[in-house]
C-alpha positions in Angstrom: -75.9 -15.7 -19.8 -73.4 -12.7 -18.8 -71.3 -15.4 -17.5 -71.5 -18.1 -19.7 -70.6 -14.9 -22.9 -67.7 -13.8 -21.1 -66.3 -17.4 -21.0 -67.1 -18.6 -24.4 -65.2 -14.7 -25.2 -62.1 -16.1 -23.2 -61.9 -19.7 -24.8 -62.0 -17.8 -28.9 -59.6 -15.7 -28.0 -61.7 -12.4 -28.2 -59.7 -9.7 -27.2 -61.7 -6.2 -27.5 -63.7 -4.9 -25.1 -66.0 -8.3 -23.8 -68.7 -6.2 -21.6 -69.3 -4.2 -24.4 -69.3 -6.8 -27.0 -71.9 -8.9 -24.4 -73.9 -5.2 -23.9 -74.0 -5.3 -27.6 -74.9 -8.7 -27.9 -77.5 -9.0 -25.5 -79.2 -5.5 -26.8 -79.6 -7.0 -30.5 -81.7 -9.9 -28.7 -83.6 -7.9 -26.8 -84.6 -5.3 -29.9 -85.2 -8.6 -31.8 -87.4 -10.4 -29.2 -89.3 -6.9 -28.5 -89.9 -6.7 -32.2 -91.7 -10.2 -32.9 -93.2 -10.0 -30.0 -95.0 -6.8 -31.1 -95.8 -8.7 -33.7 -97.6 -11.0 -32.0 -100.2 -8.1 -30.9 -102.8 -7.0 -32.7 -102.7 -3.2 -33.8 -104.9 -1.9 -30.8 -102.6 -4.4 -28.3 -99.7 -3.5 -30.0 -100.6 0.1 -28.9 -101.1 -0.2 -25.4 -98.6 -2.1 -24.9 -95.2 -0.4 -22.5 -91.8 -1.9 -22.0 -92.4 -2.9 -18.1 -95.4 -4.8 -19.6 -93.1 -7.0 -21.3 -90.6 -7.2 -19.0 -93.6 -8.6 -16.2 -94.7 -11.2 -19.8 -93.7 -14.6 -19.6 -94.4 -15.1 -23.8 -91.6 -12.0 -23.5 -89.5 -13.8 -21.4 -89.7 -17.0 -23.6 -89.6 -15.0 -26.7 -85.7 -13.5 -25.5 -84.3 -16.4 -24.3 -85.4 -18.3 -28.1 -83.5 -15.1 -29.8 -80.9 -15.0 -27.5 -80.0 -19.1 -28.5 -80.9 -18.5 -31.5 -78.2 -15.4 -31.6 -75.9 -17.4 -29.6 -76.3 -20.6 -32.1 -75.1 -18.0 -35.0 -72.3 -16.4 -33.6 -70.9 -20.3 -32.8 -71.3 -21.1 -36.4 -69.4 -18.7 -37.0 -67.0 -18.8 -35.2 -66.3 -22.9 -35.7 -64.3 -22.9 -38.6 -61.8 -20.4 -36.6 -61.1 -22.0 -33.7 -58.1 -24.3 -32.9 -58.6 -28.1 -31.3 -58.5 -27.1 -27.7 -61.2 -24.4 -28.7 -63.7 -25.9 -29.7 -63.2 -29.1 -27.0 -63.2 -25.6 -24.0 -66.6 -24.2 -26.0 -68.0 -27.7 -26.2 -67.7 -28.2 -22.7 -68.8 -24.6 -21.9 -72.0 -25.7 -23.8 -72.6 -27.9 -21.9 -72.5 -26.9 -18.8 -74.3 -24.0 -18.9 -77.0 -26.5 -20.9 -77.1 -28.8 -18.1 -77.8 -25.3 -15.6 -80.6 -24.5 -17.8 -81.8 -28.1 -17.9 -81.5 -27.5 -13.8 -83.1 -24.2 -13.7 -86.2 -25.4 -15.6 -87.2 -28.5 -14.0 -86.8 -26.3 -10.5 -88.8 -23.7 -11.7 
């Protein structure tokens, strides 16, 4: 995801610091995917539960990667109405590379 952030950074025209904007980025997903997974738990789980147990939980794991798109999917909404021609056409096909990787990664796994 690092990768595919620092390119879609390159093709808008970001031009602040990327690896803490992708730090930042990647750190609201995770508080968000830690918080509604939490509430997913009962109280008592909910207790009991310690951040290298969800890091070792798949539902965790699945959880991050939903917020993450859906992050990802709000930022590029965003961002749309900004961006010139050739933009949009490098993002589009950025998308869709790093979809078809995924798509790759999944069926492998």
């Amino acid at each position: 995801m690092k990768e595919f952030l620092e390119k879609l950074l390159t093709i808008i025209g970001y031009n602040d610091d990327k690896d803490a904007f992708i730090s930042d980025f990647i750190a609201v997903c995770a508080q968000k995917t830690l918080f509604d997974y939490l509430n997913t738990l009962s109280e008592e789980e909910g207790k009991l539960v310690t951040q290298e147990m969800l890091l070792a939980n798949d539902e965790y794991a699945k959880l991050f990667q939903k917020n993450l798109t859906e992050q990802l999917e709000s930022y590029l909404e965003e961002m749309m109405p900004i961006l010139s021609d050739e933009q949009l056409e490098s993002v589009d096909a950025l998308v869709k590379t790093f979809a078809s990787q995924d798509a790759s990664a999944s069926s492998s796994a």
